[in-house]
N, C-alpha and C positions, 0 to 999 in steps of 0.2 A: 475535585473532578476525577472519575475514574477512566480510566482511554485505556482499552483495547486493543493491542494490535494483531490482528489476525492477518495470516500469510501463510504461501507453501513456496518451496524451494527444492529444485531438484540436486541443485549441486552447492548450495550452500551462498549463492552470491544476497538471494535476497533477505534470505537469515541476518547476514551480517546488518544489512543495514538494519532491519527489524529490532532485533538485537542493541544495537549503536543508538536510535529512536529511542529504545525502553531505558537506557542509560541514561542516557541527555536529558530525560525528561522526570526522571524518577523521583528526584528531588521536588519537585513541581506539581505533582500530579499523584495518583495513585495510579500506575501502569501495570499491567500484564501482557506479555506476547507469548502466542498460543499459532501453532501451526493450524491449519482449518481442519483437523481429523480430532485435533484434541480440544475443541470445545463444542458446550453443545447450545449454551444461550447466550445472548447479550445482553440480556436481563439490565442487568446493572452498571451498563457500559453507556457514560453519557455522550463520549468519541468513538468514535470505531476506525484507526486506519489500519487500511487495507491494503496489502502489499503483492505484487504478483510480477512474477517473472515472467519474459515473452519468450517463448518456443513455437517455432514455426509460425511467427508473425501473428501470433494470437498470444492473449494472457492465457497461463494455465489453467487448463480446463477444472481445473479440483476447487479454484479460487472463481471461478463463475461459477458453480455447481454452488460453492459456501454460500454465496450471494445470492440465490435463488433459492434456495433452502430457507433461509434467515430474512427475505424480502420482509415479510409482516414483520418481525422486529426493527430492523432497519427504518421501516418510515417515521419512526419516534425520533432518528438519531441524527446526532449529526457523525459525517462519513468523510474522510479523505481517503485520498489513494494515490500509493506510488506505485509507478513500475522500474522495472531494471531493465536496459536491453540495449543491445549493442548499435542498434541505427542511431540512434542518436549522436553518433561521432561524424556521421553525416550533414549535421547544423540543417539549417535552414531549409535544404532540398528537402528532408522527409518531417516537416513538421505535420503538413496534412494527413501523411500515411502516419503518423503515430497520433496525432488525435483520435483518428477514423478509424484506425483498424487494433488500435491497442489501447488508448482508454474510453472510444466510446460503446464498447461491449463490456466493460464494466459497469460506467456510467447508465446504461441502459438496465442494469439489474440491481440498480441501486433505488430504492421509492423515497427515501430520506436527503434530508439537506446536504448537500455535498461540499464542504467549507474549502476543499482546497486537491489542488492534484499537483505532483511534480513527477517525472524522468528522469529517471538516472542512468548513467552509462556505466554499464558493466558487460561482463561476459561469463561465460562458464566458471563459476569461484572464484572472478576475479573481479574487485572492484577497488578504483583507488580513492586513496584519501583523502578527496579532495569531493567524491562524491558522495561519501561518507561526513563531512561536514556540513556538505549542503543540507542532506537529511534531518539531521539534529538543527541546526539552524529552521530548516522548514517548520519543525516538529514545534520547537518553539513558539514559532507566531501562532501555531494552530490552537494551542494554549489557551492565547488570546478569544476566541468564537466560543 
């Protein structure tokens, strides 16, 4: 299987996990991670996840732009997506507000099967290791689809 991860990062939080995914998985899979400036197809990508960080209560606008650009290849694919972002230490109160306003404007530019999403908490280049396992643990079932 070949899996894709495309992401952007301004300060480096959601690199890391992107990063930490292409590890975990490499063994497994045939992986590449590519920020979304540096590819131009997914041609050959039979996973695609997608990674974005939240700034100002939205995903990064550069990672919907990828997603909208690449829509006709994506409806072939199947697609997960994580975000990184700091409400989530919030628990339960903002589950609605991050469905709704952080992965479903991704999800809405996605036309292809969508096998899985998860939330991580991080913040500004900082993300701990305990979120970081979750990732790769995720990454792994995704394998599985």
């Amino acid at each position: 299987m070949k899996v894709c991860i495309v992401y952007d990062s301004r300060h480096g939080t959601t690199e890391k996990v992107a990063r930490a995914i292409k590890e975990a998985i490499e063994g497994y899979a045939s992986v590449e991670a590519y920020k979304v400036h540096e590819i131009t197809t997914l041609e050959d990508c039979e996973l695609v996840i997608v990674g974005a960080p939240i700034y100002y209560e939205r995903p990064l606008r550069s990672v919907l732009e990828f997603l909208e650009e690449h829509s006709d290849e994506l409806k072939k694919k199947k697609v997960a997506i994580f975000v990184v972002c700091f409400a989530v230490a919030f628990g339960s109160l903002v589950r609605w507000h991050i469905q709704n306003y952080y992965i479903k404007p991704l999800k809405e530019r996605i036309p292809g099967e969508i096998v899985g999403t998860l939330v991580l908490r991080g913040g500004i280049g900082n993300i701990g290791e305990g979120e970081i396992e979750k990732a790769k643990r995720w990454a792994f079932r995704l394998l599985d689809f």
